[in-house]
C-alpha positions as CSV (number, residue, x, y, z in Angstrom):
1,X,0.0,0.0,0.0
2,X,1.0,3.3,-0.7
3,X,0.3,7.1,0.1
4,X,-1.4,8.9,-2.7
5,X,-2.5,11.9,-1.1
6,X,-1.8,13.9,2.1
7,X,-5.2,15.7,3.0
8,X,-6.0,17.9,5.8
9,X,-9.0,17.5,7.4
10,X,-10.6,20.5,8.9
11,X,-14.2,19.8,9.8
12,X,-13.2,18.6,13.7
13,X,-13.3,20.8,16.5
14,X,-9.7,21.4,18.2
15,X,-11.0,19.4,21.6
16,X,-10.9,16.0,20.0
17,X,-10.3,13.0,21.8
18,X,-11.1,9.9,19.4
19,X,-11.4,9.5,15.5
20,X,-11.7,5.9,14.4
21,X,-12.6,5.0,10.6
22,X,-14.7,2.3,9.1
23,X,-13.6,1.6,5.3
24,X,-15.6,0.4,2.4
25,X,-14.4,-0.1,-1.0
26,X,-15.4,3.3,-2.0
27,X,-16.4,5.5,0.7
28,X,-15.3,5.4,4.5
29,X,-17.1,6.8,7.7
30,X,-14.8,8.9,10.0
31,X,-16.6,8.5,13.5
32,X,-14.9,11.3,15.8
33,X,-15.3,12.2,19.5
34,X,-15.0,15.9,20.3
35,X,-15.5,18.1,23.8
36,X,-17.8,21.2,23.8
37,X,-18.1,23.2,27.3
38,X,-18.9,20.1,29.8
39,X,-20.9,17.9,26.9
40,X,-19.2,15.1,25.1
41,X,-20.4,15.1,21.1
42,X,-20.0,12.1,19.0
43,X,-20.3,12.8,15.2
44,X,-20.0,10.6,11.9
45,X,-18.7,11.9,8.4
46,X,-19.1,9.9,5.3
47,X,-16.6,10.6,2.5
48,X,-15.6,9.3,-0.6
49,X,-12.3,7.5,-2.0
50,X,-11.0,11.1,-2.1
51,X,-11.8,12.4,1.2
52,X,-14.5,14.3,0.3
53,X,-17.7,14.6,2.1
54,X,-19.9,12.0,0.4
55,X,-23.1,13.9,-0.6
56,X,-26.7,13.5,1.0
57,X,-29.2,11.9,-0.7
């Protein structure tokens, strides 16, 4: 395997504590963990092959 691309992801808050990812053959979910004031969030992100935001249907 090698690297194609470097990409910087910017859509995660500064406060995050966990991003795992869950990869299909062409799209992967980025599940991420992030701290807001005394509330814990937990969002998912879908994106393509590219790391771009998959879009809504």
């Amino acid at each position: 395997m090698n690297t194609v691309a470097t990409v910087k992801l910017d859509l995660y808050p500064e406060r995050t504590y966990n991003i795992d990812f869950i990869a299909y053959p062409d799209h992967f979910f980025m599940i991420y963990q992030y701290q807001k004031g005394n509330i814990l969030h937990c969002m998912t992100v879908k994106m393509d092959a590219d790391a771009k935001k998959w879009p809504s249907r």
